[in-house]
C-alpha positions as CSV (number, residue, x, y, z in Angstrom):
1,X,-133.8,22.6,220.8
2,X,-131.3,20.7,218.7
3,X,-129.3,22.8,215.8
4,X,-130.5,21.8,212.6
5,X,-128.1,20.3,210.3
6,X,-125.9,23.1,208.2
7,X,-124.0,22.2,205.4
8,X,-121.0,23.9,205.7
9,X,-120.6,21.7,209.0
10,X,-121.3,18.1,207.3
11,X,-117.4,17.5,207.5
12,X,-117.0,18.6,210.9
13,X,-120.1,17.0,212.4
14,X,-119.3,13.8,210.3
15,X,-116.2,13.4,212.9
16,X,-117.8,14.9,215.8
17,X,-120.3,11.7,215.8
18,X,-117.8,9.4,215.1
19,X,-115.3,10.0,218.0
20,X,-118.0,9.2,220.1
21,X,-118.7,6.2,218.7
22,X,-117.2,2.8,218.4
23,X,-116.2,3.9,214.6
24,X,-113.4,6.0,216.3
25,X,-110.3,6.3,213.2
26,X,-106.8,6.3,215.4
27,X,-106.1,9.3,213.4
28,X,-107.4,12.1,211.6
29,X,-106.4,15.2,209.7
30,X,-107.7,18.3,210.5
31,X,-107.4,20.5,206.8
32,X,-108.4,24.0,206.4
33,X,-108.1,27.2,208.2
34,X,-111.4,27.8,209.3
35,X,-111.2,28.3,213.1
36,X,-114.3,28.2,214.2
37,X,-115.2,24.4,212.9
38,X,-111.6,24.0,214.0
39,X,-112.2,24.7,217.8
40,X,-115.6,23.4,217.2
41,X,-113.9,19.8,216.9
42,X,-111.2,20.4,219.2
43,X,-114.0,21.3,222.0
44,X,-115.4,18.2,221.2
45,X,-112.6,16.1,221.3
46,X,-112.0,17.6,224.8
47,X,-115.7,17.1,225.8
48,X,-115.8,13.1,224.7
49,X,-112.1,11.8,225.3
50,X,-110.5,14.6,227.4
51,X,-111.7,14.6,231.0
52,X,-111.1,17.7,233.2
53,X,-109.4,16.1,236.0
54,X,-106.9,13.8,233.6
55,X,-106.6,16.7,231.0
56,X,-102.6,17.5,232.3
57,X,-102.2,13.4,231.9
58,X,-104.3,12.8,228.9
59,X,-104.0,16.0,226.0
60,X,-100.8,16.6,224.1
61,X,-100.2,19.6,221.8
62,X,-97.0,19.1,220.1
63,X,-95.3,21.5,217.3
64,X,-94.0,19.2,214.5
65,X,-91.5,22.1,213.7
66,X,-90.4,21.7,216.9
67,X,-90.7,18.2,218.0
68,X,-89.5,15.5,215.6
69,X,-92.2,13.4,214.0
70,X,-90.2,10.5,215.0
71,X,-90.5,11.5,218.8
72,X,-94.2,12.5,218.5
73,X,-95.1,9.0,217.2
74,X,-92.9,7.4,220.2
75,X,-95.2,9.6,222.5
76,X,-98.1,8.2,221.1
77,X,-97.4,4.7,221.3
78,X,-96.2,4.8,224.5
79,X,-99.1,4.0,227.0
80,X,-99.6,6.5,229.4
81,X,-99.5,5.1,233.1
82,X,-102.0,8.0,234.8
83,X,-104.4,8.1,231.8
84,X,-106.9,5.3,229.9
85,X,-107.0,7.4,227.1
86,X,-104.5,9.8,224.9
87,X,-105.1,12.4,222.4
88,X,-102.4,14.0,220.6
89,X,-102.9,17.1,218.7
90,X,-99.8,17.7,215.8
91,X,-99.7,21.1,214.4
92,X,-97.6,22.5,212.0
93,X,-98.0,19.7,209.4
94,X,-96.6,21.6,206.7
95,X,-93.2,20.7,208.1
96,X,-93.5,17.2,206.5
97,X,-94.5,18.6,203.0
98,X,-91.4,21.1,202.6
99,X,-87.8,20.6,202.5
100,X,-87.1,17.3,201.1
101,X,-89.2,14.0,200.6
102,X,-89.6,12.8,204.1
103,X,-89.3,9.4,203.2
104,X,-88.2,8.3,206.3
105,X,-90.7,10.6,208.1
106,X,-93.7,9.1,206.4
107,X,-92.3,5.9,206.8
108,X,-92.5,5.9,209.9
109,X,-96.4,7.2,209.8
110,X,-97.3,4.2,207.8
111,X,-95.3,1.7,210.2
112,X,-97.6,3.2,213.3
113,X,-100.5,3.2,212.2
114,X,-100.3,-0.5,210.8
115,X,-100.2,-1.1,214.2
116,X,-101.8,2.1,216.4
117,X,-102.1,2.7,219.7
118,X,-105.4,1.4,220.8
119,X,-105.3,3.8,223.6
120,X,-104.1,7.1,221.8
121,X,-106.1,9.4,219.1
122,X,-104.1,11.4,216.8
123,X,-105.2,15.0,215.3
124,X,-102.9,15.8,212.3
125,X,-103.5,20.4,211.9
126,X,-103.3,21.1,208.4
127,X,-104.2,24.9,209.2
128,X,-101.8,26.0,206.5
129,X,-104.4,24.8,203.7
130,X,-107.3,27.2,202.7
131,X,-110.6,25.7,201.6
132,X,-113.8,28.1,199.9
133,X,-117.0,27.1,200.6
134,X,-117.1,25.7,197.3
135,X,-113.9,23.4,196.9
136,X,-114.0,23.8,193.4
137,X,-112.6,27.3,193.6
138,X,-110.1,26.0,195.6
139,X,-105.9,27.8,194.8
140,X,-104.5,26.1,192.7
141,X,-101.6,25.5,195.1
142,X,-103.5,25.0,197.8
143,X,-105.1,22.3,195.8
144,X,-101.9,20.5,195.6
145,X,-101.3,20.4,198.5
146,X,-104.5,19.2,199.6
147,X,-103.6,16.3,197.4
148,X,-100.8,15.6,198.5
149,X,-101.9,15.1,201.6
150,X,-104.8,12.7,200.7
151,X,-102.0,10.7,198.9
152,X,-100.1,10.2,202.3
153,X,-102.3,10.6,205.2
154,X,-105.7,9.8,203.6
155,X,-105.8,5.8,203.4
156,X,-104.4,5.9,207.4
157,X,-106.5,9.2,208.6
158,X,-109.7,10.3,208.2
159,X,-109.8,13.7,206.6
160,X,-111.9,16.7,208.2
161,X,-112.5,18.9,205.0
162,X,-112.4,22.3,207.9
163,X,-113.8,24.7,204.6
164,X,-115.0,28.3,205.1
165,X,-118.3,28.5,206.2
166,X,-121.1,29.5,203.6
167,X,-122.6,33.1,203.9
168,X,-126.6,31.4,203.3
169,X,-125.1,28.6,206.0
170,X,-123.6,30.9,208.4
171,X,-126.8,33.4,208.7
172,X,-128.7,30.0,209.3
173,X,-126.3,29.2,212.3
174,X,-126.9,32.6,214.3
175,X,-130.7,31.9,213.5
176,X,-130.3,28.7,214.8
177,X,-128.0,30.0,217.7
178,X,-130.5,32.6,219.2
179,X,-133.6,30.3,218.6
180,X,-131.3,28.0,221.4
181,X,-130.9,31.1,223.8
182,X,-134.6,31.7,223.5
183,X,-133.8,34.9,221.4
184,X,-135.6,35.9,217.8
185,X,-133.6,37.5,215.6
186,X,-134.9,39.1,212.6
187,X,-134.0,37.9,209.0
188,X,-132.5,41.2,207.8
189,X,-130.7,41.7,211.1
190,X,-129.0,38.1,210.7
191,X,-127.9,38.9,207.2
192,X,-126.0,41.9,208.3
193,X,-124.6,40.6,210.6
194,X,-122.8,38.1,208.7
195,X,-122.1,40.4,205.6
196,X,-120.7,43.1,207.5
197,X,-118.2,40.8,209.4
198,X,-117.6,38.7,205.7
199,X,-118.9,35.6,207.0
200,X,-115.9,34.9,209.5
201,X,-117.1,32.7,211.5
202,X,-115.4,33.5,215.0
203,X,-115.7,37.1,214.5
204,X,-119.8,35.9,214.0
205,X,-119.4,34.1,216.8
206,X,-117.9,36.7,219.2
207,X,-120.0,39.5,217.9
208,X,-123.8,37.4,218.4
209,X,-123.0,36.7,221.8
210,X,-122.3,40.4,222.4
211,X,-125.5,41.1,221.0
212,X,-127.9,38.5,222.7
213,X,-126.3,39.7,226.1
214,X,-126.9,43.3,225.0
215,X,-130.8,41.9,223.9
216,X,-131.1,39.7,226.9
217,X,-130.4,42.1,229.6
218,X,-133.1,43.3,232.5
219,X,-135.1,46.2,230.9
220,X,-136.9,47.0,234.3
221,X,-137.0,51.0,233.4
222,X,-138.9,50.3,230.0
223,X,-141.2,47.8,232.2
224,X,-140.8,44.8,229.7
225,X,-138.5,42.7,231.3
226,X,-140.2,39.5,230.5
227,X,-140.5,40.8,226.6
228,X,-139.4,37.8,224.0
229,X,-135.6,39.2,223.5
230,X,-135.4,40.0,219.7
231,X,-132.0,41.2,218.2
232,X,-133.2,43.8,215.3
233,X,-131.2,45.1,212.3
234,X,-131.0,48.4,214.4
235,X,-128.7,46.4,217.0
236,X,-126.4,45.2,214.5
237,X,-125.6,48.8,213.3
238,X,-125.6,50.3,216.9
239,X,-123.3,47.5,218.5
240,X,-121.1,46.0,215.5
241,X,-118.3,48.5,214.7
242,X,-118.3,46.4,211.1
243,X,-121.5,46.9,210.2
244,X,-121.7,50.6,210.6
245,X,-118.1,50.8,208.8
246,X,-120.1,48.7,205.7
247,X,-123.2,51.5,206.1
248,X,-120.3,53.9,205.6
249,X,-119.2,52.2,202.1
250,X,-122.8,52.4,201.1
251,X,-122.6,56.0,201.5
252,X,-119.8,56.2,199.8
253,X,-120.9,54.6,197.5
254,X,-123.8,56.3,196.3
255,X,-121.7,59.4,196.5
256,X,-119.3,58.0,194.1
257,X,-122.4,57.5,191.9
258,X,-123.9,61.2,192.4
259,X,-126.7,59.4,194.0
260,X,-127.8,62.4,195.9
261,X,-130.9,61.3,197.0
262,X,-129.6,57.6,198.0
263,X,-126.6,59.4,200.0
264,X,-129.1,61.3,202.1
265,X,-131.0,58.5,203.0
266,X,-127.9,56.2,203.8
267,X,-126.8,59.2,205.7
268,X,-129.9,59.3,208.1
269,X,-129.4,55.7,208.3
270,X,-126.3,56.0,209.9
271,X,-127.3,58.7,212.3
272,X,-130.4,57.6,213.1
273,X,-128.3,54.3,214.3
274,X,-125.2,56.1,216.4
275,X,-125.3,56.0,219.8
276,X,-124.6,59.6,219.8
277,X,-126.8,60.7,217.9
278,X,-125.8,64.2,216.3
279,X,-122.7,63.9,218.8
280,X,-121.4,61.1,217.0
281,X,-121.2,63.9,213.9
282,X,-117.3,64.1,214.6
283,X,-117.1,60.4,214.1
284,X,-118.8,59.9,210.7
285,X,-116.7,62.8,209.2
286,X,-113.7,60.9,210.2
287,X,-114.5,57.9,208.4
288,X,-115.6,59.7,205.6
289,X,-112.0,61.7,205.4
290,X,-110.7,58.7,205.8
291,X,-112.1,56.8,203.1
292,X,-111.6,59.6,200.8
293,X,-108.1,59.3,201.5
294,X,-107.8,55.5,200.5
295,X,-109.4,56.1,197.7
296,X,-106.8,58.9,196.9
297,X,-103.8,56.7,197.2
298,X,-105.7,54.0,195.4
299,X,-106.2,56.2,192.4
300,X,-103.0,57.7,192.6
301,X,-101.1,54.1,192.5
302,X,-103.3,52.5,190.0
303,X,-104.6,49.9,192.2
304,X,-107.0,47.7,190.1
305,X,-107.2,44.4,192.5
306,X,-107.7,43.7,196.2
307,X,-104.4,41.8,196.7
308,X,-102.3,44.9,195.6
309,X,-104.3,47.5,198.5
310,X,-102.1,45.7,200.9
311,X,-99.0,47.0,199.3
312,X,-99.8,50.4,198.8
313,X,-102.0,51.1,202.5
314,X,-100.0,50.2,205.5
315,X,-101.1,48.9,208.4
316,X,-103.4,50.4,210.4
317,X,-104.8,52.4,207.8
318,X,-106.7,49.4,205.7
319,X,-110.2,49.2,205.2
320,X,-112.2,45.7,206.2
321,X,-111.6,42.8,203.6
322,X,-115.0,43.1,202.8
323,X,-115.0,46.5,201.2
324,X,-111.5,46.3,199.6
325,X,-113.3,45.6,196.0
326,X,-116.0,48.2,196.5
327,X,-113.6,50.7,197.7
328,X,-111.2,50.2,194.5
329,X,-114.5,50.2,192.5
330,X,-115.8,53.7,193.6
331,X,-111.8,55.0,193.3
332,X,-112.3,54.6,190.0
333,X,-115.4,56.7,189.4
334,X,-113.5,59.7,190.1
335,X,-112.0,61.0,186.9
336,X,-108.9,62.8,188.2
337,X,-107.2,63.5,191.2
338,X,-108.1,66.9,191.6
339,X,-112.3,65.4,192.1
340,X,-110.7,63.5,195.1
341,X,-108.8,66.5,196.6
342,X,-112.1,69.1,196.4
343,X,-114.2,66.0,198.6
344,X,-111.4,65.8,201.2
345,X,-111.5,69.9,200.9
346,X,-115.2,69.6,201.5
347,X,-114.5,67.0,204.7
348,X,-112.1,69.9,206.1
349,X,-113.9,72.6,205.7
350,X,-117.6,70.6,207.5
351,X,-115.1,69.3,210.2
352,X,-114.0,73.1,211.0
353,X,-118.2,74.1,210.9
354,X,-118.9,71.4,213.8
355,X,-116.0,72.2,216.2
356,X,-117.4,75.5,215.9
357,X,-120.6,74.3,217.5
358,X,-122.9,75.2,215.1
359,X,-127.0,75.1,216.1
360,X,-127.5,71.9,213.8
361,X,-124.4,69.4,213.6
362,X,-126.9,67.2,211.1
363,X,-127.8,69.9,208.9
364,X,-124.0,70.2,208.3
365,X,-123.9,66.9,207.2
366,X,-126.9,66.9,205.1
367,X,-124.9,69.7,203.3
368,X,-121.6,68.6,203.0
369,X,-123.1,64.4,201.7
370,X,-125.1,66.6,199.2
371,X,-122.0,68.5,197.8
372,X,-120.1,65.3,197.4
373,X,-122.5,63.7,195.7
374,X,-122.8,66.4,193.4
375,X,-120.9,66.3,190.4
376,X,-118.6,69.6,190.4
377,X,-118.9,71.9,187.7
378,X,-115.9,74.4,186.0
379,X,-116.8,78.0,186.1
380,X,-115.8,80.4,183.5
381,X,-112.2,80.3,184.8
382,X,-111.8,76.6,184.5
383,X,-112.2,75.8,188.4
384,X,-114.3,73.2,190.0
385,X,-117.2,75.0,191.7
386,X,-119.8,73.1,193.3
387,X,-124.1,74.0,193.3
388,X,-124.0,73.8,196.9
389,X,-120.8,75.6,198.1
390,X,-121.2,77.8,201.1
391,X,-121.5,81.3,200.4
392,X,-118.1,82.6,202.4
């Protein structure tokens, strides 16, 4: 079955037909930093002018900040004597946009292809560029210098617009993917998928093929081995470590927003998906004392946009790109830092009840989401109390 056509892949499809056809440009520029369309061209080119047993003869990848423009273009028009064909991919193409003019440098572009190689392809990588879905909420510097590479470089090359994908296209490909490998997957399971990994496209990529060899496999102990494979919204959240960390924002969430009875629920959801089961107890109150804690530091420095999370959570202690906005959102709920401090209190004190084996681990987490999404109260004294605090 033949993948229907998806938008966010015109561009990219556009040049996949025409290097295998007699309307073959002798160059090209490859702009944008989406990876996935750009290996999805790069495989092509392989498949159509790259064979395997000429590939050492045939396939050049050259770093222009490494290798002069001037001695890549000789490369290219130099016939090669073991190959019929060339392709030569450039990368780093920024190198001809900074430092200087490049007069002589784009000079010499012009002079080759007025008179190209008949026998070579070239593949200008403008990976440096980042293109939205929708190009017209494109930086405004990367817009520039988008430009200014259609000024120099469009009238020789043709130009691959290599955009991010679409989140409406993108849940459309995995569709389309598993209806190829015979597989169904369900609507709400293809959504997830896609929105708990932010619609990148190789991570998409890696993570589907996980699952429809986890869907596919022999199931001759349940006796339905020659079932219709189905991937389900249950085996997105038990197999992709994103989409149980976005179930885990959701309950965050609806704890920020004293949503007691939306926590509780969001709360099953999560259990009732773990692998573990009530084992998996430990794990959950980690990422809940961990999340806690970014939103501490992000209340205590102010932090009122996504870019500025980067500066104040180091490495290794960041939350998904995805949920940088919804975190710093529910940060902001909390009224001081002492309301922050009694959750991570909370956390401590549930973490010490389950390493103390205790007959029901859920029941301890039933107890400690409904104290957190209960807004605390000041006693007499002035100190935060809460309507669910455990009689000690």
């Amino acid at each position: 079955m033949q993948m229907p056509p998806v938008r966010s892949f015109a561009s990219s499809d556009r040049f996949l037909a025409e290097i295998a056809s007699p309307a073959l440009r002798p160059g090209y520029v490859l702009a944008g930093d989406e990876l996935f369309l750009y290996e999805r061209c790069r495989r092509g080119v392989l498949q159509t002018l790259v064979p395997d047993n000429l590939r050492d003869f045939c396939l050049h990848d050259l770093d222009l900040a490494e290798t002069s423009i001037f001695e890549a273009l000789d490369q290219a028009q130099t016939p090669s004597l073991m190959a019929p064909f060339q392709v030569f991919f450039f990368r780093n193409l920024k190198v001809l946009y900074t430092r200087g003019a490049k007069k002589d440098e784009f000079a010499a572009i012009d002079a080759y292809f007025r008179s190209p190689n008949p026998q070579a392809l070239l593949i200008f990588v403008a990976d440096h560029l980042r293109l939205p879905a929708d190009l017209r909420k494109m930086d405004m510097q990367d817009k520039d210098r988008f430009e200014r590479i259609r000024e120099t470089l469009g009238d020789l090359c043709g130009v691959v617009e290599l955009a991010r994908v679409d989140e409406q296209d993108a849940v459309r490909w995995v569709t389309a993917t598993c209806d190829e490998q015979n597989t169904k997957c369900d609507p709400d399971a293809a959504r997830e998928l896609v929105d708990a990994l932010g619609a990148d496209m190789m991570l998409v990529a890696s993570e589907l093929e996980k699952l429809l060899l986890y869907v596919s496999a022999p199931r001759e102990q349940a006796g339905v081995e020659h079932a219709e494979a189905r991937i389900t919204l249950g085996d997105v959240e038990t197999l992709v470590l994103a989409a149980k960390q976005r179930s885990l924002y959701e309950l965050t969430d609806a704890i920020s927003l004293h949503d007691r009875a939306a926590a509780l629920g969001l709360l099953h959801g999560l259990l009732n998906a773990s692998d573990g089961g009530e084992d998996s107890a430990i794990g959950h109150l980690y990422m809940l004392a961990r999340t806690f804690r970014q939103m501490l530091i992000i209340a205590e420095k102010n932090v009122r946009d996504s870019r500025a999370i980067w500066q104040v959570l180091w490495q290794g202690f960041r939350m998904p790109p995805f949920a940088a906005d919804d975190l710093i959102r529910q940060a902001r709920r909390y009224k001081s830092r002492r309301e922050l401090s009694r959750a991570l209190r909370l956390i401590a004190r549930a973490d010490l009840e389950l390493r103390n084996s205790p007959p029901d681990k859920r029941l301890v987490l039933e107890r400690l989401v409904l104290e957190l999404a209960t807004e605390p109260r000041a006693n007499v004294h002035g100190v935060e109390t809460s309507q669910f605090a455990l009689e000690i």
